[in-house]
C-alpha positions as a printed NumPy array, in Angstrom:
array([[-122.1  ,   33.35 ,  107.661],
       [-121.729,   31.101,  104.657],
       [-125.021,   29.59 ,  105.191],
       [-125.095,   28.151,  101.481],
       [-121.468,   27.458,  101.905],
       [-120.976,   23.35 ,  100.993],
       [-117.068,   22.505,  102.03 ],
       [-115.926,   22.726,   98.925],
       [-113.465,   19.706,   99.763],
       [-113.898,   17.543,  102.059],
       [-110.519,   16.289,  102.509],
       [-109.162,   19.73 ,  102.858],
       [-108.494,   20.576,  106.436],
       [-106.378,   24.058,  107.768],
       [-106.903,   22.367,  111.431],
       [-104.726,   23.558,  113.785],
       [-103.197,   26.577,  111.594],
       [-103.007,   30.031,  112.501],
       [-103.416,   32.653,  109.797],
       [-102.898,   35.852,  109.678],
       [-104.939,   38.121,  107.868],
       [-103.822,   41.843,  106.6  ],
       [-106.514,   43.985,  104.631],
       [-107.95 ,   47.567,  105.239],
       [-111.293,   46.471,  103.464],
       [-113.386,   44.849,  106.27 ],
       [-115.385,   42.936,  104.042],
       [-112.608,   41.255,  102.59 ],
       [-111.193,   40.328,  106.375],
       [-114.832,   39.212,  107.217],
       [-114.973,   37.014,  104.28 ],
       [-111.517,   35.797,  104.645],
       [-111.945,   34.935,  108.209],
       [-115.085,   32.935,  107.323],
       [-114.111,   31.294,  104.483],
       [-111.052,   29.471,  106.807],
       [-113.304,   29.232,  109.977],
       [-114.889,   26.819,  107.203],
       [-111.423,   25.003,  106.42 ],
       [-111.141,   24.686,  110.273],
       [-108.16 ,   27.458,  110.359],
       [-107.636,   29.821,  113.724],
       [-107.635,   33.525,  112.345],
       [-106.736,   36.915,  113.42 ],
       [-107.784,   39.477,  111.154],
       [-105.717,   42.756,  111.3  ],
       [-106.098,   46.455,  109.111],
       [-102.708,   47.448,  108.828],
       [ -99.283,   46.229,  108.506],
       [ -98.228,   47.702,  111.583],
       [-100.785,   46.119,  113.213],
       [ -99.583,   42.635,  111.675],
       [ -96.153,   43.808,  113.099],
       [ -97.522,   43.37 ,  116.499],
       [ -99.227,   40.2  ,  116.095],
       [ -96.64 ,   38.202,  114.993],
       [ -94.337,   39.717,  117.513],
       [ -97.447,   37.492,  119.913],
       [ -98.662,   34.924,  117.945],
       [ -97.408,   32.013,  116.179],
       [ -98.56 ,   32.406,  112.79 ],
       [ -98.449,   29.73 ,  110.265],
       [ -99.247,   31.935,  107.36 ],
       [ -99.88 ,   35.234,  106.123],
       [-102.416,   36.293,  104.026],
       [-102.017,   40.109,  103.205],
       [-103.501,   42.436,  100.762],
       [-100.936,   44.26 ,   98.808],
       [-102.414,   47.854,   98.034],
       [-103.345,   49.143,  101.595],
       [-103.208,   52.905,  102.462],
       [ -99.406,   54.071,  104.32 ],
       [ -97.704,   50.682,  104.583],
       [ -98.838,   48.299,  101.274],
       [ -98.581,   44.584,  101.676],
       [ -95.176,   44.571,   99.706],
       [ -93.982,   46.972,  102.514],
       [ -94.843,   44.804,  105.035],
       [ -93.617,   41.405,  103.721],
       [ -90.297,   43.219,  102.84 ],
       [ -89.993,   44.031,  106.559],
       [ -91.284,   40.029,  107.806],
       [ -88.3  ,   38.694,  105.565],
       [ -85.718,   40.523,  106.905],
       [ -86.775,   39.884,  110.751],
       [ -84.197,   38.563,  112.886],
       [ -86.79 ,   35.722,  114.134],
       [ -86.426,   33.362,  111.719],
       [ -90.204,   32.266,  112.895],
       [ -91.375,   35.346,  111.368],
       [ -89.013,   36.035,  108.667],
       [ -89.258,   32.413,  107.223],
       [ -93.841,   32.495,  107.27 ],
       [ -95.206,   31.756,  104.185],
       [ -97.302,   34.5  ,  102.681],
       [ -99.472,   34.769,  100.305],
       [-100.583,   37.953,   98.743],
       [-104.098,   38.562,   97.739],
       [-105.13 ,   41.864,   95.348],
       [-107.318,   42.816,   92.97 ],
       [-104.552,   43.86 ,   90.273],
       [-105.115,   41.264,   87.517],
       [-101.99 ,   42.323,   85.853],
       [ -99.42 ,   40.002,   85.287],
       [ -97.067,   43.336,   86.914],
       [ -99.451,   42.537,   90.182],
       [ -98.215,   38.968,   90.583],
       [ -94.232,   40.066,   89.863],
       [ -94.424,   42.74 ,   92.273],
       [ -95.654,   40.273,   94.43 ],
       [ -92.62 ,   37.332,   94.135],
       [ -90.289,   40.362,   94.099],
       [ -91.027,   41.557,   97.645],
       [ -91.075,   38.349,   99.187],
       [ -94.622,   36.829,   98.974],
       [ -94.672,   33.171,   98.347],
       [ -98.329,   32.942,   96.568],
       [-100.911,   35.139,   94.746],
       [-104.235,   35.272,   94.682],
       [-106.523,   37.301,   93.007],
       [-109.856,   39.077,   94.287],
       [-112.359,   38.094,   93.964],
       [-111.22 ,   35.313,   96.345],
       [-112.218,   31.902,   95.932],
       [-112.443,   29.968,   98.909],
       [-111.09 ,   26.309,   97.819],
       [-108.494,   28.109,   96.02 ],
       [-107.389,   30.215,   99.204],
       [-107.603,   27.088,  101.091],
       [-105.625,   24.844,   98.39 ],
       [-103.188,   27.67 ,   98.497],
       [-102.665,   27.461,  101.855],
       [-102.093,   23.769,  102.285],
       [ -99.623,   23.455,   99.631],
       [ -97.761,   26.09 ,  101.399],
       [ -97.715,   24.207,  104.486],
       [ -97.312,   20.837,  102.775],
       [-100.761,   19.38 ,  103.411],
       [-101.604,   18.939,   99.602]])
């Protein structure tokens, strides 16, 4: 847990979101998940995009947070495939991609399939957070 963890802003709050959370590295899922337990967000942390597939086809997610270079299906992949779902619910969620390409290629690649945001590893938590809320309009 973030034991040393101060809420980096106060007036931040992710309350009541869900968020969905793609990445094959665990540690990066753990520390996701904790980092917006801390913002007061509801997660579910998944390894694949399949497995996001079959979340959102159960769960109301709010947004998606999804690492791009994952092994069989990347994060592009699977955002391609969310966009053109015939649920508007799911084809419309924001997403934001996380990755630890610092390339400016990374974040075009990114906007190109679909994703809405980018941010880069090594992730900082009140910029995930801020990231999120200004997707969802609670700047």
């Amino acid at each position: 847990m973030f034991t040393d963890f101060a809420y980096p802003n106060k007036f931040l709050s992710l309350s009541g979101l869900q968020v969905l959370v793609v990445d094959d590295d665990s540690d990066t899922r753990t520390l996701i998940g904790l980092i917006l337990n801390e913002f007061s967000a509801r997660v579910r942390t998944v390894t694949s995009a399949r497995d996001a597939l079959e979340v959102l086809g159960q769960w109301q997610v709010d947004v998606l947070i999804s690492d791009i270079a994952m092994p069989r299906e990347n994060g592009c992949s699977l955002i391609r495939c969310i966009r053109m779902h015939e649920d508007k619910r799911v084809s419309q969620i924001p997403a934001i991609a996380i990755t630890a390409w610092m390339a400016e290629d990374g974040r075009a690649i990114a906007f190109e399939s679909g994703f809405d945001m980018y941010v880069e590893k090594p992730i900082d938590p009140e910029e995930l957070a801020a990231a999120i809320a200004e997707l969802v309009g609670r700047e």
